[in-house]
C-alpha positions as a Markdown table, in Angstrom:
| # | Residue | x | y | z |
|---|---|---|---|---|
| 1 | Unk | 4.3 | 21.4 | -99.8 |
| 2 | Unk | 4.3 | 21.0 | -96.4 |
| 3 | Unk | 4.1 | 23.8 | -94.0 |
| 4 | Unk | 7.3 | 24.9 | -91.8 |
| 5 | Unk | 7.5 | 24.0 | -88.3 |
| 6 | Unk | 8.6 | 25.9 | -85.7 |
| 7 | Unk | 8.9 | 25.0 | -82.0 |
| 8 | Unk | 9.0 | 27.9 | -79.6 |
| 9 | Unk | 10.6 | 26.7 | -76.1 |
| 10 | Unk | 10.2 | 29.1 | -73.2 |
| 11 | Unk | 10.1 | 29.0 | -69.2 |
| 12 | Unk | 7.9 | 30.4 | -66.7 |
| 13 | Unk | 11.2 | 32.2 | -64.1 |
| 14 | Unk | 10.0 | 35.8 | -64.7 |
| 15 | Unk | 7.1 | 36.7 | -67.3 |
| 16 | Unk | 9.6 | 38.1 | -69.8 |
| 17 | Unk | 10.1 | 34.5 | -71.0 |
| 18 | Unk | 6.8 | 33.8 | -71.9 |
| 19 | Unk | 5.6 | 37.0 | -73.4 |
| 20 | Unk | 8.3 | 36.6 | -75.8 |
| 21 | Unk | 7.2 | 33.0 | -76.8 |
| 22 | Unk | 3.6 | 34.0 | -77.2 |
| 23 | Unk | 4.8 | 37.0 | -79.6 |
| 24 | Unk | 6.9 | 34.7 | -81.3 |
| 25 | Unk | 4.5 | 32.7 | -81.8 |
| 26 | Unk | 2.2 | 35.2 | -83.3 |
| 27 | Unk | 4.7 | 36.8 | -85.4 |
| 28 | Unk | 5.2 | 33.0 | -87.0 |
| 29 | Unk | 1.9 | 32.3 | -87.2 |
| 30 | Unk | 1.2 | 35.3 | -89.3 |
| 31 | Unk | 4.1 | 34.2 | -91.9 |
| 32 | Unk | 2.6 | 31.7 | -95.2 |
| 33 | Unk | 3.1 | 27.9 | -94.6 |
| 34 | Unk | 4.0 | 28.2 | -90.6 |
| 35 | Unk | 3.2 | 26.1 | -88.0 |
| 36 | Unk | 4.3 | 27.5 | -84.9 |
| 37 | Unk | 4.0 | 25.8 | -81.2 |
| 38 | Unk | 5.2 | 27.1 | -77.4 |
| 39 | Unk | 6.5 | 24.3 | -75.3 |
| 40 | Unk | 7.5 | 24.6 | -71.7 |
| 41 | Unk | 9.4 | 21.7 | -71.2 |
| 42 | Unk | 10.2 | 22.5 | -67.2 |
| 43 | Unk | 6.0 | 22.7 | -66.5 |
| 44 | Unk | 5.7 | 19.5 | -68.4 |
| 45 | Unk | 8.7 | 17.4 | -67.0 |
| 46 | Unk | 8.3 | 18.4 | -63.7 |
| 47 | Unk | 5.6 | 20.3 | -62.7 |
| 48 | Unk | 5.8 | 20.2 | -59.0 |
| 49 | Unk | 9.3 | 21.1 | -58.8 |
| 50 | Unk | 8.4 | 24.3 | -61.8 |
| 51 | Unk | 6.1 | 25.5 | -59.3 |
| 52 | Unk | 8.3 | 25.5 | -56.4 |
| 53 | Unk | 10.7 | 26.7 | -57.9 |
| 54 | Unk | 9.3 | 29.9 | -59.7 |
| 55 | Unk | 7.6 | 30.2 | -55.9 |
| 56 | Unk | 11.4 | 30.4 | -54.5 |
| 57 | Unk | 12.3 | 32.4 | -57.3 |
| 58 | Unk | 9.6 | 35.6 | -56.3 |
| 59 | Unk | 10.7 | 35.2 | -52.8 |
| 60 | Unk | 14.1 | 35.6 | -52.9 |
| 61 | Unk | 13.9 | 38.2 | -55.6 |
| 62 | Unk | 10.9 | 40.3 | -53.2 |
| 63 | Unk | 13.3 | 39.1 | -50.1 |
| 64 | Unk | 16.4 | 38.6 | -50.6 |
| 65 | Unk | 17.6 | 40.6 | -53.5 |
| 66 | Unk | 20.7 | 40.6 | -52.8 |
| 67 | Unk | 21.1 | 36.4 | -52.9 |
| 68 | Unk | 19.7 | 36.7 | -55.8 |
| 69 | Unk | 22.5 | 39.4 | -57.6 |
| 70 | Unk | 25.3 | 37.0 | -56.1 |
| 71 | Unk | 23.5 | 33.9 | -57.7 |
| 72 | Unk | 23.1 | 35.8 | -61.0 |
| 73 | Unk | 26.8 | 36.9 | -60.8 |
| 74 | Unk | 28.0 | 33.6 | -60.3 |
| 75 | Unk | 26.4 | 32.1 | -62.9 |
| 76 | Unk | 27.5 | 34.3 | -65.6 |
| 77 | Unk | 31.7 | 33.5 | -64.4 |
| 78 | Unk | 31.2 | 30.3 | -63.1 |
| 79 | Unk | 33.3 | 27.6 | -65.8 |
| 80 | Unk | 30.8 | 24.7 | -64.1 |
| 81 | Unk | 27.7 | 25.6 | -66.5 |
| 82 | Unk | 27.8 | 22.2 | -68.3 |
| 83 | Unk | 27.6 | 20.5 | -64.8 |
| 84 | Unk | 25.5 | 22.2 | -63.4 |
| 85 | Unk | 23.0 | 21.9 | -66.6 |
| 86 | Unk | 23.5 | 17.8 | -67.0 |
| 87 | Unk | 21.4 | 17.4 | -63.7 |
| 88 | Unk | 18.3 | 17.5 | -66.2 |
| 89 | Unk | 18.7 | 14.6 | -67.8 |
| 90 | Unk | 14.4 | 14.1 | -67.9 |
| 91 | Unk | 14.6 | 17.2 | -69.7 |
| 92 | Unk | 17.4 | 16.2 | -72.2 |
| 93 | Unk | 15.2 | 13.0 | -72.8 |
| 94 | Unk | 12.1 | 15.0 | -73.0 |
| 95 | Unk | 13.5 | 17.7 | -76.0 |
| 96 | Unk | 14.7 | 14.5 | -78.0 |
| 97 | Unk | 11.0 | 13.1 | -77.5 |
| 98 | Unk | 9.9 | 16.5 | -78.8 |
| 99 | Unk | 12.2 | 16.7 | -81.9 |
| 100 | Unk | 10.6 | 13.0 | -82.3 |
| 101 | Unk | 7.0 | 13.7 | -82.6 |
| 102 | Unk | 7.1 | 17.1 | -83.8 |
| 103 | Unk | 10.0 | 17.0 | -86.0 |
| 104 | Unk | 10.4 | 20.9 | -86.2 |
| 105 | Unk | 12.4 | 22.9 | -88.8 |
| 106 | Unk | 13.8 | 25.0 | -86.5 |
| 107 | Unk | 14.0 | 25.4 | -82.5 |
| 108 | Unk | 13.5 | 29.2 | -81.2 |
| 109 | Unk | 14.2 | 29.4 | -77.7 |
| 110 | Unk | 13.3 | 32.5 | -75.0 |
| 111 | Unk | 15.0 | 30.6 | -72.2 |
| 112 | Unk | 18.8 | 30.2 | -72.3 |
| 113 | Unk | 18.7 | 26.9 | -70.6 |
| 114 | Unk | 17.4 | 25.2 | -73.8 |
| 115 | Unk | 20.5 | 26.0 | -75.1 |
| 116 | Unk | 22.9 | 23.4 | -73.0 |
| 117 | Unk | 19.7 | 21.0 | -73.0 |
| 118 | Unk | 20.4 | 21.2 | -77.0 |
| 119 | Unk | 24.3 | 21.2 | -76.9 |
| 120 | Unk | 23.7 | 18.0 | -74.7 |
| 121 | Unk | 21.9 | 16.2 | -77.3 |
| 122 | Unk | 24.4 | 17.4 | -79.5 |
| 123 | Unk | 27.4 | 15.8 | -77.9 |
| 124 | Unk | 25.3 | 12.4 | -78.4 |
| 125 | Unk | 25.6 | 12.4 | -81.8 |
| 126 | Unk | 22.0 | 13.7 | -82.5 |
| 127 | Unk | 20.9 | 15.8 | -85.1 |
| 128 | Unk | 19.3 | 19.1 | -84.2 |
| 129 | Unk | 17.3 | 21.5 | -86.1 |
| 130 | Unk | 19.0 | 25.3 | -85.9 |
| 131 | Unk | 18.6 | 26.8 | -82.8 |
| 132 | Unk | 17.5 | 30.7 | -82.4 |
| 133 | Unk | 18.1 | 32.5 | -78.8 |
| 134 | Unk | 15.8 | 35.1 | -78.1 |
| 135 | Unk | 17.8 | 37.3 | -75.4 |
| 136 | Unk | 15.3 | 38.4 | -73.2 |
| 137 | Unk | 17.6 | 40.5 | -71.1 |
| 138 | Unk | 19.3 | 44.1 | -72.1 |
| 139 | Unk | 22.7 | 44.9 | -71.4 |
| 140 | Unk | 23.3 | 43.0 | -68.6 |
| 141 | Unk | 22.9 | 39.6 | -70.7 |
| 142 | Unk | 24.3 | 36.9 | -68.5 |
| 143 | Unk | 26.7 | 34.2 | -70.1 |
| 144 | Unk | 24.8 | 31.6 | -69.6 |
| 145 | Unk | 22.7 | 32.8 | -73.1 |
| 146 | Unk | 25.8 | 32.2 | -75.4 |
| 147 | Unk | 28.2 | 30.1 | -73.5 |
| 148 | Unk | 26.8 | 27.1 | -75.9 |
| 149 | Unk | 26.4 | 27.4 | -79.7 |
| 150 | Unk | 23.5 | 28.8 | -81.7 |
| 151 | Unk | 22.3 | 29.7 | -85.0 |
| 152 | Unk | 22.0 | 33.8 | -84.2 |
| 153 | Unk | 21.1 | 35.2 | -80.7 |
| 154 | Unk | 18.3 | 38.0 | -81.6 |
| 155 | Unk | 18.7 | 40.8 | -78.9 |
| 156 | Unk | 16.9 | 43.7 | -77.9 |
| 157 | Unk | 19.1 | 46.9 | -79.0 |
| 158 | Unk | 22.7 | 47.6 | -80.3 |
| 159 | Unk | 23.8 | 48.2 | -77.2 |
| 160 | Unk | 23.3 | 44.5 | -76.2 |
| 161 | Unk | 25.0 | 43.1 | -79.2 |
| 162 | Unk | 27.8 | 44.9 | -78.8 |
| 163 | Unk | 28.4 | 43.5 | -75.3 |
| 164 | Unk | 27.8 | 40.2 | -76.3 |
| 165 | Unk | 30.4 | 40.4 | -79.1 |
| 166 | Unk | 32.7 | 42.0 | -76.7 |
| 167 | Unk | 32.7 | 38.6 | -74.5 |
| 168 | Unk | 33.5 | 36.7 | -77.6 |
| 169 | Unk | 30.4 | 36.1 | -79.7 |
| 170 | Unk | 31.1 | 36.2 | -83.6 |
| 171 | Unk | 29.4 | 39.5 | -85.0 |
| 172 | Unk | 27.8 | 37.8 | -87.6 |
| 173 | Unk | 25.5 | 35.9 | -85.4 |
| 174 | Unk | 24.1 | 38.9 | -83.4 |
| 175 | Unk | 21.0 | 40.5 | -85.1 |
| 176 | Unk | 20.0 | 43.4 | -83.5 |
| 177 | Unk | 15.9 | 42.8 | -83.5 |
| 178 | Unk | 13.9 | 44.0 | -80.5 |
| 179 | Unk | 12.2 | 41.8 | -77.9 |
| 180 | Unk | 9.1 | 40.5 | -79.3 |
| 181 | Unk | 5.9 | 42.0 | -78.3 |
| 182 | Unk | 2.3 | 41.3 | -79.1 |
| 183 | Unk | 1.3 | 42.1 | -82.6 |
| 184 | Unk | -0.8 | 44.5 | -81.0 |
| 185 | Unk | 2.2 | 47.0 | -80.7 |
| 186 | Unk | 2.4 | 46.9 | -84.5 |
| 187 | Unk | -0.8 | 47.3 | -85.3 |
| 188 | Unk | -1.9 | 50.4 | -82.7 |
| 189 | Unk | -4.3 | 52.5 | -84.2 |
| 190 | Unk | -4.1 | 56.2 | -84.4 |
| 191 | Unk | -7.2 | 56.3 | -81.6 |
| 192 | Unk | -4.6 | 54.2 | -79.4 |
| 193 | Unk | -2.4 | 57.2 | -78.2 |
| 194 | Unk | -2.8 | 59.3 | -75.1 |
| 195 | Unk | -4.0 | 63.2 | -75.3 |
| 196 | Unk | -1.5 | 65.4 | -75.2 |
| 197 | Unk | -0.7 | 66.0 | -71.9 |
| 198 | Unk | 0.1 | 69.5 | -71.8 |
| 199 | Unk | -3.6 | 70.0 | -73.6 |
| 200 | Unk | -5.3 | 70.0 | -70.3 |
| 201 | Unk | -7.1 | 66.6 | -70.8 |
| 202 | Unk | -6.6 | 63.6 | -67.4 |
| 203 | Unk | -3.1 | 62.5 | -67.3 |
| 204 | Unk | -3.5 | 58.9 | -67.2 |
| 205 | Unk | -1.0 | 56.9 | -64.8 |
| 206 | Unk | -1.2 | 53.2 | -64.8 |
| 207 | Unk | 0.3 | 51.3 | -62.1 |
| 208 | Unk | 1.5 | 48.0 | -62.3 |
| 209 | Unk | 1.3 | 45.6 | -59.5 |
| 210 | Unk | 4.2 | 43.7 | -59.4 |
| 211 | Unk | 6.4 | 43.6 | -56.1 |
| 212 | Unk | 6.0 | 42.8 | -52.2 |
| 213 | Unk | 2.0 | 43.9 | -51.2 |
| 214 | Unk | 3.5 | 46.4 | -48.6 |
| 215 | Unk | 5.3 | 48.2 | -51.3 |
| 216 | Unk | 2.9 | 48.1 | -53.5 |
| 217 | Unk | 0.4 | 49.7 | -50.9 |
| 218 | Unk | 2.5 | 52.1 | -50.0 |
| 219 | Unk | 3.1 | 53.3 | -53.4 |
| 220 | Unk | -0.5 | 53.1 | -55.0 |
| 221 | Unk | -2.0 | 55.3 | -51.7 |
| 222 | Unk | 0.6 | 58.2 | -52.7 |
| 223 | Unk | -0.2 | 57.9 | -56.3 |
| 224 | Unk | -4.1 | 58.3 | -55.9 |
| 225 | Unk | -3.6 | 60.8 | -53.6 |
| 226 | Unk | -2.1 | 63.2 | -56.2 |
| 227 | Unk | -4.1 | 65.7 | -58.0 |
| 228 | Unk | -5.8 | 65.8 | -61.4 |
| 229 | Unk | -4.9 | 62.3 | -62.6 |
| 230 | Unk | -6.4 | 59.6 | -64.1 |
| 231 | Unk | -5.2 | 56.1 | -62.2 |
| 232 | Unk | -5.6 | 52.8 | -63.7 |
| 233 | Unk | -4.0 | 49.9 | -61.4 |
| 234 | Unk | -3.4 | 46.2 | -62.2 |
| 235 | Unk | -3.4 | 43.8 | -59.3 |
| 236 | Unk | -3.5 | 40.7 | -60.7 |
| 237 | Unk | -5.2 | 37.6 | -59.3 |
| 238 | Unk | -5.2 | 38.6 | -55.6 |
| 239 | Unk | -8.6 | 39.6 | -55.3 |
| 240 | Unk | -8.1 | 40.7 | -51.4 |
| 241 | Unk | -4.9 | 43.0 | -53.1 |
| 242 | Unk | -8.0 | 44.6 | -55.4 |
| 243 | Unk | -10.5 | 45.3 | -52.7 |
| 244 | Unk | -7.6 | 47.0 | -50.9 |
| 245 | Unk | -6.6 | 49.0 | -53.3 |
| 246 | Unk | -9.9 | 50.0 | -54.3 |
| 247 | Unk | -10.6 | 50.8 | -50.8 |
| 248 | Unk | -7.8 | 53.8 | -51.0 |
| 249 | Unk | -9.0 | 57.3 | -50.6 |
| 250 | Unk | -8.5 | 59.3 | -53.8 |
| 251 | Unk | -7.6 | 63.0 | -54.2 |
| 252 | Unk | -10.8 | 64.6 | -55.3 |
| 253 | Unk | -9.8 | 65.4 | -58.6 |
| 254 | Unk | -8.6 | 62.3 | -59.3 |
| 255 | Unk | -10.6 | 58.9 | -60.9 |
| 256 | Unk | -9.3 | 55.4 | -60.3 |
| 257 | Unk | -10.2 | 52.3 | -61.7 |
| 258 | Unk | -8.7 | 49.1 | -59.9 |
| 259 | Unk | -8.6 | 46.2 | -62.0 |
| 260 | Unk | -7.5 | 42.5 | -61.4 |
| 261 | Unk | -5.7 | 40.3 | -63.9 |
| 262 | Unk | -6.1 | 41.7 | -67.3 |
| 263 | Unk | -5.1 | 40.7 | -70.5 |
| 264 | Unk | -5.0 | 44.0 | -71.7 |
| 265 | Unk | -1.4 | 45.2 | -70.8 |
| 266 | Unk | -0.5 | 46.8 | -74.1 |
| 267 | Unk | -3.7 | 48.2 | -74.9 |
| 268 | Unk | -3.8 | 49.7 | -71.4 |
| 269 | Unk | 0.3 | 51.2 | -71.7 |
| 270 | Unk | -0.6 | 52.4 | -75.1 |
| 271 | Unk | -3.4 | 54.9 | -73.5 |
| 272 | Unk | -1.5 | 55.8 | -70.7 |
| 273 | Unk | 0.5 | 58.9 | -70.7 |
| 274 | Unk | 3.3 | 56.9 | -67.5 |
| 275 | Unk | 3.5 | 53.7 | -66.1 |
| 276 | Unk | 4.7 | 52.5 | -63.0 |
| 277 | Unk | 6.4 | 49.6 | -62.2 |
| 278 | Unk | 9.5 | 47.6 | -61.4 |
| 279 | Unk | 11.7 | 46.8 | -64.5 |
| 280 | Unk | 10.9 | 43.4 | -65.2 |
| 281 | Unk | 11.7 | 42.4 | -69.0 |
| 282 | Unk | 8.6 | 42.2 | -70.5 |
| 283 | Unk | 6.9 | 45.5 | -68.7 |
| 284 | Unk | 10.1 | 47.5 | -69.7 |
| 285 | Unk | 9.8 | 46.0 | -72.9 |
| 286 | Unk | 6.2 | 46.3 | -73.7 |
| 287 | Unk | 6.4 | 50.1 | -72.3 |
| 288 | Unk | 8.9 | 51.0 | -74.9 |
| 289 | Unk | 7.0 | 49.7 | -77.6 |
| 290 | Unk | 4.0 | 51.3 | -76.6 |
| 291 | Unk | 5.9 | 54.6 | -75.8 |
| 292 | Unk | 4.8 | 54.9 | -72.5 |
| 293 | Unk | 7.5 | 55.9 | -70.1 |
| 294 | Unk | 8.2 | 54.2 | -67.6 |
| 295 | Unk | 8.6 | 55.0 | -63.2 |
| 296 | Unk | 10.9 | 52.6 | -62.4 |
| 297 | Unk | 9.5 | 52.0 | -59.3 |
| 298 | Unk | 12.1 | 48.9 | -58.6 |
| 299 | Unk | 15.1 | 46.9 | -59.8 |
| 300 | Unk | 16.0 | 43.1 | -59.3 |
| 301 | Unk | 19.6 | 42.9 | -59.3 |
| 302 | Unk | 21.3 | 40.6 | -62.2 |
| 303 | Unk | 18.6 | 40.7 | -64.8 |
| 304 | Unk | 16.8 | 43.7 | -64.3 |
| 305 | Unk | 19.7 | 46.1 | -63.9 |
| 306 | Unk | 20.2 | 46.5 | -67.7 |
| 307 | Unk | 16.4 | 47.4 | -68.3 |
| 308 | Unk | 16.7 | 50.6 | -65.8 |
| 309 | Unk | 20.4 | 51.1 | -67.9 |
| 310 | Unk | 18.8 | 50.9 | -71.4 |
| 311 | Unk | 15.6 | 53.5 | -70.3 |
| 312 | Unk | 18.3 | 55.9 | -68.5 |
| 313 | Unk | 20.7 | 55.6 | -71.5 |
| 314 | Unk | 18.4 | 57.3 | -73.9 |
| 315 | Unk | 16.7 | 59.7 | -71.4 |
| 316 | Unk | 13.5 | 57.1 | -71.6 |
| 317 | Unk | 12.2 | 57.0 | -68.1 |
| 318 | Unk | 13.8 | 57.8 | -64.4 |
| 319 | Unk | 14.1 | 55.3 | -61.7 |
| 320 | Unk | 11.8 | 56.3 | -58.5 |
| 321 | Unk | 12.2 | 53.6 | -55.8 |
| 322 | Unk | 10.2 | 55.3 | -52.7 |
| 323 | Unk | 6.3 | 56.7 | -53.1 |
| 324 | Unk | 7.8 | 60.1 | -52.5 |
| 325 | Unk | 10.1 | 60.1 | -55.5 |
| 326 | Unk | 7.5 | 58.6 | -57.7 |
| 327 | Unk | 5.0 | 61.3 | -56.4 |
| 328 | Unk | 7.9 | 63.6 | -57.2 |
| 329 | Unk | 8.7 | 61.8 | -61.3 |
| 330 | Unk | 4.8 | 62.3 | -61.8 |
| 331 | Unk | 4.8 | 65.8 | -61.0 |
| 332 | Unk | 8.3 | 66.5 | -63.0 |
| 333 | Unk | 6.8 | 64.4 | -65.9 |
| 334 | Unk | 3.8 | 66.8 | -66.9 |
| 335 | Unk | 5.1 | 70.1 | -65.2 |
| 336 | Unk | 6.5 | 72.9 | -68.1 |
| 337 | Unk | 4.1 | 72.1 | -70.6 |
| 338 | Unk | 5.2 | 68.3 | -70.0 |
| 339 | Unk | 8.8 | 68.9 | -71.5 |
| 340 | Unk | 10.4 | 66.0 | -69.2 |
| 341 | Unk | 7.1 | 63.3 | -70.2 |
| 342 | Unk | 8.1 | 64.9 | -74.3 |
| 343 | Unk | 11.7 | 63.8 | -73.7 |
| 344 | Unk | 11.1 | 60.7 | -72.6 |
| 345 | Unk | 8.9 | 59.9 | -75.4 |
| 346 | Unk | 11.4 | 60.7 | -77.7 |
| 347 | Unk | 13.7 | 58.6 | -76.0 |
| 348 | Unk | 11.6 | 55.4 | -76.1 |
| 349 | Unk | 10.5 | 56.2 | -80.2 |
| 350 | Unk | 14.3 | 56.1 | -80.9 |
| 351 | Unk | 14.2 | 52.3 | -79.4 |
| 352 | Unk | 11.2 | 50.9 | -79.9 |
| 353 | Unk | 10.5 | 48.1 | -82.4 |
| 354 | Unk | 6.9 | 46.8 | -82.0 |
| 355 | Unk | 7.3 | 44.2 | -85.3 |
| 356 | Unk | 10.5 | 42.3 | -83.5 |
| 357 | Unk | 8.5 | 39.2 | -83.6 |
| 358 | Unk | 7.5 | 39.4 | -87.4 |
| 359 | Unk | 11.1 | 40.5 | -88.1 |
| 360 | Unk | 12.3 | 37.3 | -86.5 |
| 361 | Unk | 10.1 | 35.4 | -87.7 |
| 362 | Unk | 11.1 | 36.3 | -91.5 |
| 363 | Unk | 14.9 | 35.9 | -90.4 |
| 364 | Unk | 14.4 | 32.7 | -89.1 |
| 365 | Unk | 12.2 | 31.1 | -92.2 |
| 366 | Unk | 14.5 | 33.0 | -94.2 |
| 367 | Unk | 17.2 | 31.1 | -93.2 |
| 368 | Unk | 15.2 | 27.5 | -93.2 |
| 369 | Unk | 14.4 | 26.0 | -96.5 |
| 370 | Unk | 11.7 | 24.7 | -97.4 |
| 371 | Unk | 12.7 | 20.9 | -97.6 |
| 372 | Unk | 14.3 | 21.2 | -94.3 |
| 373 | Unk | 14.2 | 19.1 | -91.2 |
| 374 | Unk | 15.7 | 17.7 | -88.4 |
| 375 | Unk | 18.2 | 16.4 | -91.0 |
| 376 | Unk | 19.7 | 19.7 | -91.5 |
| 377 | Unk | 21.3 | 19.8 | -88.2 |
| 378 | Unk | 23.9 | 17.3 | -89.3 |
| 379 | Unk | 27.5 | 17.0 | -87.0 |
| 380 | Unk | 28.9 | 19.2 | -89.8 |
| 381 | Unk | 26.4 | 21.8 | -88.6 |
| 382 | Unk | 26.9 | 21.6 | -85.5 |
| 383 | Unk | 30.6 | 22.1 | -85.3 |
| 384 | Unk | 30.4 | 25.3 | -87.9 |
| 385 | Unk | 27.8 | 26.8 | -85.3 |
| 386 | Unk | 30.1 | 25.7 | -82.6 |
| 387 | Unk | 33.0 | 27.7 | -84.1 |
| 388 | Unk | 31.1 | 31.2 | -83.7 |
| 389 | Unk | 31.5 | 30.9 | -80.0 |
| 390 | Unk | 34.6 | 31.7 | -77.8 |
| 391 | Unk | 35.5 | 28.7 | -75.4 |
């Protein structure tokens, strides 16, 4: 027999994207008779033009938030979608090269654009394996994810799918899954769990470095300077951002460790008792499933908005946008025998769901026989899928 095959097609416009692919992946990898692959088709078509435009993407978002919120807004009203998607016809060409070589059994996408790239071919006549979208977002889930048909949209909590069937997705089609995260999240051991902070062990803060390098300054010197903590900090690849933030005077009761890039985000938020940082997808994601609180310590408008209104819906973090109120969430956090940090904990156990991407995985391979192809995806197919959308 041969094995399944699954393509995985993801984008590199805000980490969230990725981190869902590569969980995907692993979560399909681990199922018998699976092949699975991640393919970025934007880095591959046009690599120049991904990297400038990821580069203007961080800028506006760090400097000019609010072009990016009216951007965002527009996009999800806008009745010009299908226009403004057939500009990338290289990309259109490039998928039906995929589907070509690789012949998959089924598409799974963590990037809503492959969605009109696939209606596109569709509208040509050609067959096209299912298609799975992987919302990334919460809440605020912009249009532009199920404006074109799919086989089910997999979102991150009930509160998601409901909005979505509200603007005129068919109920059916909605599984309510969790975001992927790394299988690591599913297979913590019981040594992977912070003291209890109330216990009188360090109460380990990690800080995640993530927005403009004044901010991030100002916000790391107020967090060292507080007393009895143990600091952790993730700077990524600036290496001159490290030495300046090792270079920050400590309270004396407090230990910090300054690292660079690391690959050991949910090992690191699984041992940490808070994290800080701004409420990207994956971070807010990943912190859930770790059960790590989170200082919201910034919010992009658009995207972002409805990861700070999922954590403050179920009492699972608090938003802290200066280095005085996240001073100020620390000390609430772990003061009255860390009641607040308890609550939020609670909170974050009631949505976290750290085997999403095997759960997909098992949905999606459920719903692909064995035999199947490309062929699958006949016309016939096409237009049922098309029905579960409103126009």
């Amino acid at each position: 027999m041969m094995p399944r095959r699954v393509l995985v097609l993801t984008a590199s416009y805000g980490e969230g994207h990725n981190s869902a692919a590569r969980a995907l992946v692993a979560g399909l990898q681990r199922q018998p008779g699976v092949t699975a692959e991640r393919v970025d088709l934007f880095a591959e078509v046009a690599p120049r033009l991904d990297r400038f435009s990821r580069q203007l993407y961080l800028k506006v978002i760090n400097h000019a938030p609010w072009l990016w919120a009216a951007f965002y807004r527009w996009l999800d009203r806008t009745p010009h979608l299908r226009h403004l998607t057939s500009v990338l016809p290289f990309h259109v060409r490039a998928l039906e090269g995929l589907l070509d070589e690789k012949k998959p059994d089924a598409l799974c996408a963590t990037y809503p654009v492959y969605g009109w790239l696939v209606e596109q071919l569709r509208r040509k006549g050609r067959a096209v394996p299912p298609l799975y979208m992987v919302v990334t977002d919460a809440l605020t889930i912009n249009a532009i994810w199920f404006r074109v048909p799919a086989q089910r949209w997999f979102v991150t909590d009930a509160g998601s799918a409901q909005r979505m069937i509200d603007r005129g997705v068919t109920p059916s089609r909605v599984i309510v899954s969790g975001f992927p995260v790394a299988p690591a999240f599913a297979d913590r051991t019981s040594d992977a769990v912070p003291s209890d902070p109330a216990g009188g062990g360090p109460r380990r803060v990690l800080l995640m470095i993530n927005c403009s390098r004044r901010r991030a300054t100002a916000i790391a010197r107020a967090v060292v300077a507080c007393p009895g903590l143990a600091v952790t900090i993730t700077a990524g690849r600036s290496e001159d951002l490290r030495r300046e933030l090792s270079a920050l005077p400590p309270h004396p009761t407090t230990s910090v460790e300054v690292l660079g890039w690391t690959d050991r985000i949910p090992n690191l938020l699984m041992r940490h008792h808070l994290v800080i940082s701004k409420a990207g997808g994956a971070t807010t994601q990943e912190s859930i499933n770790a059960l790590c609180p989170m200082i919201v310590s910034q919010v992009v408008r658009g995207q972002e908005e409805g990861n700070w209104e999922l954590l403050k819906a179920h009492d699972a973090g608090i938003l802290a946008t200066t280095p005085e109120q996240v001073v100020a969430a620390i000390t609430s956090a772990f003061d009255h025998g860390a009641d607040q940090w308890k609550r939020w904990r609670s909170g974050l156990e009631r949505l976290a769901r750290p085997t999403a991407a095997s759960d997909i995985a098992r949905q999606i391979l459920a719903e692909t026989a064995t035999e199947c192809g490309p062929s699958r995806a006949q016309s016939t197919k096409a237009q049922d899928v098309a029905r579960s959308v409103a126009p």
